[in-house]
C-alpha atoms as one frame of an Amber mdcrd trajectory, in Angstrom:
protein
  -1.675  -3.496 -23.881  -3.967  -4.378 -20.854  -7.919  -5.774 -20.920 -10.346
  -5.534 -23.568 -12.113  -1.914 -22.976 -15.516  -3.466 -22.406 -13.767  -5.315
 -19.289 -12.946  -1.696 -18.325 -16.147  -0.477 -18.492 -17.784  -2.874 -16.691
 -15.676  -3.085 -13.960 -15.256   0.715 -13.555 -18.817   1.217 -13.468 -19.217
   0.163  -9.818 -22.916  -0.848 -10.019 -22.163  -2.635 -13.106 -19.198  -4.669
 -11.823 -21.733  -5.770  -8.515 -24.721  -6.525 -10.850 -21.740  -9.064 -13.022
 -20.140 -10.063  -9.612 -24.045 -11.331  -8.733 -24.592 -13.046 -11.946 -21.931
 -14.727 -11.508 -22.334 -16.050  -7.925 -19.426 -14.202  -6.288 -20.521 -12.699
  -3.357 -21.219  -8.439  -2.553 -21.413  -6.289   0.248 -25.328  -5.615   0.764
 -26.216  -2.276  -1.258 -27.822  -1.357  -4.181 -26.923  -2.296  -7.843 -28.226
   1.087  -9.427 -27.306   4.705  -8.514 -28.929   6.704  -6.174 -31.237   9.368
  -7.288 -31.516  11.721  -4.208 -30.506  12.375  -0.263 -34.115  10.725   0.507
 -33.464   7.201  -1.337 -29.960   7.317   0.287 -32.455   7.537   3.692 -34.672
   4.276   2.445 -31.570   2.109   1.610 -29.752   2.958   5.045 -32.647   2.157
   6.898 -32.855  -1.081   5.147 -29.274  -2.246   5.462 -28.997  -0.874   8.639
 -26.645   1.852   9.980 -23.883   2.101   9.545 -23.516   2.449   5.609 -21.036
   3.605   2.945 -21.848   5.702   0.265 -19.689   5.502  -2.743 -19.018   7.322
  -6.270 -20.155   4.865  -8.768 -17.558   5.617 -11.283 -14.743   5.557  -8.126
 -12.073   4.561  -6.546  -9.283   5.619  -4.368 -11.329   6.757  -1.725 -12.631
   9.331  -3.756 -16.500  10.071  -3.510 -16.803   8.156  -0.346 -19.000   9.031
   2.780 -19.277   6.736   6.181 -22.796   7.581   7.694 -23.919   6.427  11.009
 -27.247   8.009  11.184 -30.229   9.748   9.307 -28.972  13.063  10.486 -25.849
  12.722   8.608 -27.339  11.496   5.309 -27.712  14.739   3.785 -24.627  16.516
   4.132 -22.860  12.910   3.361 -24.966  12.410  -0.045 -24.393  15.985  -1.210
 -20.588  15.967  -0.269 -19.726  12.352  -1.540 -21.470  13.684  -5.003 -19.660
  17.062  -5.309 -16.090  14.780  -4.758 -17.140  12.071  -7.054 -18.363  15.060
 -10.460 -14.633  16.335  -9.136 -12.522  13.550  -9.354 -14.401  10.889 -11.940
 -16.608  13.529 -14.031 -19.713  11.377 -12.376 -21.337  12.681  -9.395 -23.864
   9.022  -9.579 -23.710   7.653  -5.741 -24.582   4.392  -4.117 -24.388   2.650
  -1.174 -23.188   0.106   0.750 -23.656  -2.111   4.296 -20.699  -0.804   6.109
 -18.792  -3.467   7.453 -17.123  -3.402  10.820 -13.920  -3.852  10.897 -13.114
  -5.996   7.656  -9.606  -6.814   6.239  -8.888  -5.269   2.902  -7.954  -8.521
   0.655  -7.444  -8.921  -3.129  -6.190 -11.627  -5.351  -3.829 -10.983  -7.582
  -4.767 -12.728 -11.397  -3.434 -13.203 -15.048  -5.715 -14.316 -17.739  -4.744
 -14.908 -21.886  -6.336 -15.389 -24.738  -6.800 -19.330 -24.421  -9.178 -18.596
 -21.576  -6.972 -19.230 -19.119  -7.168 -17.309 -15.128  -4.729 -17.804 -13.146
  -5.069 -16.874  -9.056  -1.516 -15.894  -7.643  -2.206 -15.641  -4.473  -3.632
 -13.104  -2.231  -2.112  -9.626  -0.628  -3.119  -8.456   2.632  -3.834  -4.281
   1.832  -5.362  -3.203   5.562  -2.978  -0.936   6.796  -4.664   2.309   5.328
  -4.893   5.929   5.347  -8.310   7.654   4.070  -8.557   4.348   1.897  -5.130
   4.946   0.476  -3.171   1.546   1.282   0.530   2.194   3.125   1.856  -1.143
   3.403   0.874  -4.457   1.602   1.957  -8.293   2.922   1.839 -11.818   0.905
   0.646 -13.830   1.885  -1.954 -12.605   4.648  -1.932 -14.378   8.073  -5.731
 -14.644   8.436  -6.258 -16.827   4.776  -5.764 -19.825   5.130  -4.965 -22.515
   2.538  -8.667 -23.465   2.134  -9.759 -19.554   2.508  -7.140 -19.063  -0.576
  -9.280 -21.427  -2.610 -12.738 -20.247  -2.065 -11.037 -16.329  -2.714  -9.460
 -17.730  -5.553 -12.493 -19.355  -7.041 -14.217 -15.967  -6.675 -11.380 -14.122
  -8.342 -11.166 -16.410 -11.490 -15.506 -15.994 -11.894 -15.206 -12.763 -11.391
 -12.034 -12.238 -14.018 -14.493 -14.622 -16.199 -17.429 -12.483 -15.857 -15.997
  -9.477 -17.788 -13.858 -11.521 -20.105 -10.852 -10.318 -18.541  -7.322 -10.614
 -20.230  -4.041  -9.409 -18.882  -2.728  -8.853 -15.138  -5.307  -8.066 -12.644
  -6.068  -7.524  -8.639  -9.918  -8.553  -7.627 -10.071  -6.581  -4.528 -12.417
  -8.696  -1.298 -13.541  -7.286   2.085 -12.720 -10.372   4.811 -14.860 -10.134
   7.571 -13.878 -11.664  11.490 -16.648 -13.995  10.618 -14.679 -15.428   7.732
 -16.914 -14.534   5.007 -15.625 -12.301   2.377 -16.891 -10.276  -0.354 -16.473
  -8.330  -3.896 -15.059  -4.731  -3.569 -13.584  -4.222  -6.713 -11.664  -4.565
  -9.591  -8.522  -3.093 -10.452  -8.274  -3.543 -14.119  -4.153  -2.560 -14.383
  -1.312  -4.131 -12.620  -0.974  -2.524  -9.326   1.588  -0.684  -7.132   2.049
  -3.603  -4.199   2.480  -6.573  -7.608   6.026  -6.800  -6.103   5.041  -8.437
  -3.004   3.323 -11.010  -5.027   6.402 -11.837  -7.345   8.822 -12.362  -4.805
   6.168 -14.504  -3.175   4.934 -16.511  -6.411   8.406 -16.168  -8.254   6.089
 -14.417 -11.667   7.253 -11.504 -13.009   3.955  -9.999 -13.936   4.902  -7.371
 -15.796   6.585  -9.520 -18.597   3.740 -12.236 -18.390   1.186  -8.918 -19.167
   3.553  -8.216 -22.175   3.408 -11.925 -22.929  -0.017 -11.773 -23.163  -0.529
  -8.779 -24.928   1.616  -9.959 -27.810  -0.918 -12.601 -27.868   1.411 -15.832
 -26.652   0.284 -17.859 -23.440   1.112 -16.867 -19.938   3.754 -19.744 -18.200
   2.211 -19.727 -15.129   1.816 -23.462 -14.561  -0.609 -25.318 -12.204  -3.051
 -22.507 -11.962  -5.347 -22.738 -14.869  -9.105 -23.192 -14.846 -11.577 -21.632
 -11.870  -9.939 -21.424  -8.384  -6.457 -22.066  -9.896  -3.805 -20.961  -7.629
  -0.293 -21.421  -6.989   1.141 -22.047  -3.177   2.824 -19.169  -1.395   7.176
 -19.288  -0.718   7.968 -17.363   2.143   6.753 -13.785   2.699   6.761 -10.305
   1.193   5.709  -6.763   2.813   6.163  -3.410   0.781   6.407  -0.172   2.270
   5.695   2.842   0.457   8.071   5.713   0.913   6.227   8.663   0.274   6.623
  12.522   0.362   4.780  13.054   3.356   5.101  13.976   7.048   3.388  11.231
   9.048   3.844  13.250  12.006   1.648  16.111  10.317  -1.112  14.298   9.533
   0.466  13.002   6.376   1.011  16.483   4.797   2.335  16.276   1.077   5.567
  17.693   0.855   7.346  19.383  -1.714  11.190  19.883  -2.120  14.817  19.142
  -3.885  15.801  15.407  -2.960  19.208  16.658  -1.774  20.259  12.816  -1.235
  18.959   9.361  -1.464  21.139   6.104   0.077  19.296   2.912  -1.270  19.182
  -0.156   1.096  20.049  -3.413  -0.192  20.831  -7.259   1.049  18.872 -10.369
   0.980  15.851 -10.173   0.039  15.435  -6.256  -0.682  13.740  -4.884  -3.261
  13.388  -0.910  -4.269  11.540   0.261  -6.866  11.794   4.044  -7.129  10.922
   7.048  -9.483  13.571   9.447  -7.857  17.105   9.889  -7.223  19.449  12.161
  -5.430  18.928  15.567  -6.600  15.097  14.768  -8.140  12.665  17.703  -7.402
   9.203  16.528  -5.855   5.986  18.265  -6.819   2.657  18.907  -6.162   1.825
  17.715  -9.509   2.140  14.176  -9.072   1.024  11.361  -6.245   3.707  11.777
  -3.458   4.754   8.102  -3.743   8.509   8.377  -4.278   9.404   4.340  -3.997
   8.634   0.750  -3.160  11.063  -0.640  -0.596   9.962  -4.689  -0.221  11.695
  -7.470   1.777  11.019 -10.918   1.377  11.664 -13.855   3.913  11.162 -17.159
   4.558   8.699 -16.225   6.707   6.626 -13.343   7.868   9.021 -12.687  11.071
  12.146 -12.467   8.833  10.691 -10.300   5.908   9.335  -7.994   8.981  13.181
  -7.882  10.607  14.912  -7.580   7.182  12.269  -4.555   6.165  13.139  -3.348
   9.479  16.191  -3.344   9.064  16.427  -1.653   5.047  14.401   0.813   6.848
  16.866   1.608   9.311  19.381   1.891   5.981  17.269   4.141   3.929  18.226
   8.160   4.175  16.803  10.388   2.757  17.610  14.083   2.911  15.360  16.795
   1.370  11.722  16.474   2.465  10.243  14.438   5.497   8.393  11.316   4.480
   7.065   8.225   5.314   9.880   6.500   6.376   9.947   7.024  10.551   6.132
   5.993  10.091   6.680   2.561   8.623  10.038   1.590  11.194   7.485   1.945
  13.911   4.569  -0.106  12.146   7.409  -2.715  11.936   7.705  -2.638  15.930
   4.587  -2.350  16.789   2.977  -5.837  18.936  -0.279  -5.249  16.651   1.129
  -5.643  13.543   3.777  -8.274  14.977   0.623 -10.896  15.245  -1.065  -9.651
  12.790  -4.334  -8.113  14.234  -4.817  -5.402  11.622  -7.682  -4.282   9.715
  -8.725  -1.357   7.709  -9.443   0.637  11.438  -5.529  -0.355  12.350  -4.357
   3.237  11.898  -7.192   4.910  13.611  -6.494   2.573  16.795  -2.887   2.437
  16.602  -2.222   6.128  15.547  -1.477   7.596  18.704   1.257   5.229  19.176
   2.832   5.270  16.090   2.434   9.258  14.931   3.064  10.951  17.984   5.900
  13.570  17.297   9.568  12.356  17.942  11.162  12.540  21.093  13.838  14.876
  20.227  13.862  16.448  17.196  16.911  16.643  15.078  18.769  14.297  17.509
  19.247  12.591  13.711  21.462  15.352  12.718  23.392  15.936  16.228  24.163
  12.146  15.228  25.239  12.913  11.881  27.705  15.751  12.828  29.194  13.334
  15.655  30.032  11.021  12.961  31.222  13.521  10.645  33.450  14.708  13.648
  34.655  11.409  14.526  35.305  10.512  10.725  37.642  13.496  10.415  39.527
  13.143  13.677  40.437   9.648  12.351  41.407  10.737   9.155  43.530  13.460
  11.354  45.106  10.446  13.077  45.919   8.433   9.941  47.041  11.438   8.086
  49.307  12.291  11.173  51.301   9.418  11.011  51.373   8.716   7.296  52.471
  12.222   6.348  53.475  14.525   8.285  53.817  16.844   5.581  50.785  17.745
   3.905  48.348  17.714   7.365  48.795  17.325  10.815  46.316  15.203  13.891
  44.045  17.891  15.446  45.979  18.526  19.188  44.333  17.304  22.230  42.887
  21.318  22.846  41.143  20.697  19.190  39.174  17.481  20.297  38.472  18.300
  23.953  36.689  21.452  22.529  34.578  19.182  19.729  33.308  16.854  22.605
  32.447  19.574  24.928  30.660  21.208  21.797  29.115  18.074  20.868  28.151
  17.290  24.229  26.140  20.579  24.759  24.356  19.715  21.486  22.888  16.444
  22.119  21.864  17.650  25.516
């Protein structure tokens, strides 16, 4: 199941994939289509594009093998670190670089292509809201494309899905400059984490259509065939991803016994999860532990109903992401939609400073618990007298006072 290998192979070979994206007119970021060979090419090619640059692992992705560089001082150190990361992670250490781009949005179509030749564009996802180039939360559709921008993205999508002779479910990942001009990043040759967003949007469930096609039938995606075929957007999707780690430590991995999990539901929810109450969490795997998505008519009432399923959510065990996403949700930024990839690094003081008062959420959880049992002391007290009696006035004066010296 998934795209022919050679598709694979072209488009995981990141010079490759820009030398195809070229040939077949869909634009690049300025950089070079073969690898680098030392620290002093590196030098030549910055100086040509023009600081600042990126360099990047050739066989990469992830963030993995990637170095921003400002100067000629910091070339060196850059070059040699980006290609110690890149032999780590990929088993390539091959480095090249890119015009780095100030403050882009981080924009990729979603596609689906069978064996009839058929590409279809669903639509794009708006991936900005990073992390050290790991993506946190993901909208459909993105309030900065609009319905003519769609077309022109989704015209470079289908070439590009074209290029490689692509088959199966797809994301064609785009840099979107202020200026309005966009171009190739990548391709992500698998269907990927945030696809949710984009069925609840598109009303396609990608994951059968990519079994569809694998079995060698047509997709039934209808009205988007041929280049810069596209469906129209219905209402709005974000996902969040819940992971196991503390925002308010810098985003430290943690490990621990999921001691218990309450799932948030209603209209429009969505969770997609890999753990359950009582599910250990590891170092060995990524520290995603589920997809919570809301979908609205529009963007404002996805954002309030995620807010709101966020608010829902508990999770005892392990910090994560949670408390990090309920204050994305509220913050005016994000609200109007001014985000790019450098959101976090502007809005991070706001939204990971340390809470207020620590463990106030359990002070609340044992004044419930308290209040829960002196009304079941009530009920039980005049239902039958028998087998318990109400807690006397001495018994609750002395939880409130108790209580009371707790939360303060």
């Amino acid at each position: 199941m998934g795209p022919p290998s050679s598709a694979i192979r072209a488009m995981g070979d990141k010079t490759e994939a820009r030398r195809r994206m070229q040939a077949a007119g869909v634009p690049v970021v300025p950089g070079t289509a073969a690898p680098l060979r030392d620290p002093a090419e590196a030098r030549r090619e910055a100086k040509r594009l023009g600081y600042p640059v990126m360099l990047k692992a050739v066989a990469g992705g992830g963030g993995k093998g990637m170095r921003h560089v400002t100067s000629d001082g910091e070339v060196e150190g850059a070059f040699q670190a980006a290609r110690r990361e890149a032999q780590k992670a990929f088993g390539d250490g091959s480095i090249y670089i890119e015009k780095y781009l100030e403050r882009p949005r981080h924009i990729e179509i979603q596609i689906l292509a069978d064996h009839r030749g058929r590409v279809a564009a669903l639509g794009e996802r708006e991936c900005s809201i990073q992390r050290r180039h790991q993506k946190l939360i993901e909208e459909s559709p993105s309030i900065a494309v609009s319905p003519a921008l769609r077309r022109r993205l989704s015209e470079a999508a289908t070439a590009a899905a074209g290029a490689v002779g692509y088959v199966s479910a797809g994301t064609i990942e785009f840099l979107l400059a202020p200026s309005g001009e966009f171009y190739f990043l990548e391709m992500n040759t698998r269907i990927q984490v945030e696809h949710p967003v984009t069925e609840l949007v598109y009303g396609v469930d990608l994951v059968r259509e990519q079994l569809r096609i694998a079995d060698g039938q047509p997709m039934r995606v209808h009205g988007a065939s041929g280049p810069g075929g596209q469906l129209h957007p219905r209402g709005a999707a974000i996902e969040c991803r819940i992971t196991a780690e503390d925002p308010f430590n810098d985003f430290l991995p943690q490990t621990g016994v999921l001691q218990y999990l309450r799932v948030p539901s209603g209209p429009g929810i969505r969770w997609d999860a890999g753990v359950e109450s009582g599910s250990d969490v590891t170092l060995f795997y990524d520290p995603l532990l589920a997809k919570l998505i809301a979908w609205g008519e529009t963007r404002e009432i996805a954002i309030q109903r995620m807010r709101r399923a966020l608010s829902e959510l508990v999770i005892v065990g392990l910090p994560t992401s949670q408390p990090f996403h309920l204050r994305v949700m509220d913050d005016p930024e994000f609200l109007k939609g001014e985000i790019d990839i450098k959101y976090l690094e502007r809005a991070g003081a706001r939204l990971l400073a340390a809470p207020a008062r620590p463990g106030v959420e359990r002070a609340l959880a044992v004044a419930a618990a308290l209040m829960a049992d002196e009304q079941h002391g009530r009920t039980v007290g005049r239902s039958d007298t028998r087998t318990a009696a109400a807690p006397s006035p001495w018994v609750l004066e002395s939880r409130r006072l108790g209580l009371r010296d707790g939360l303060e």
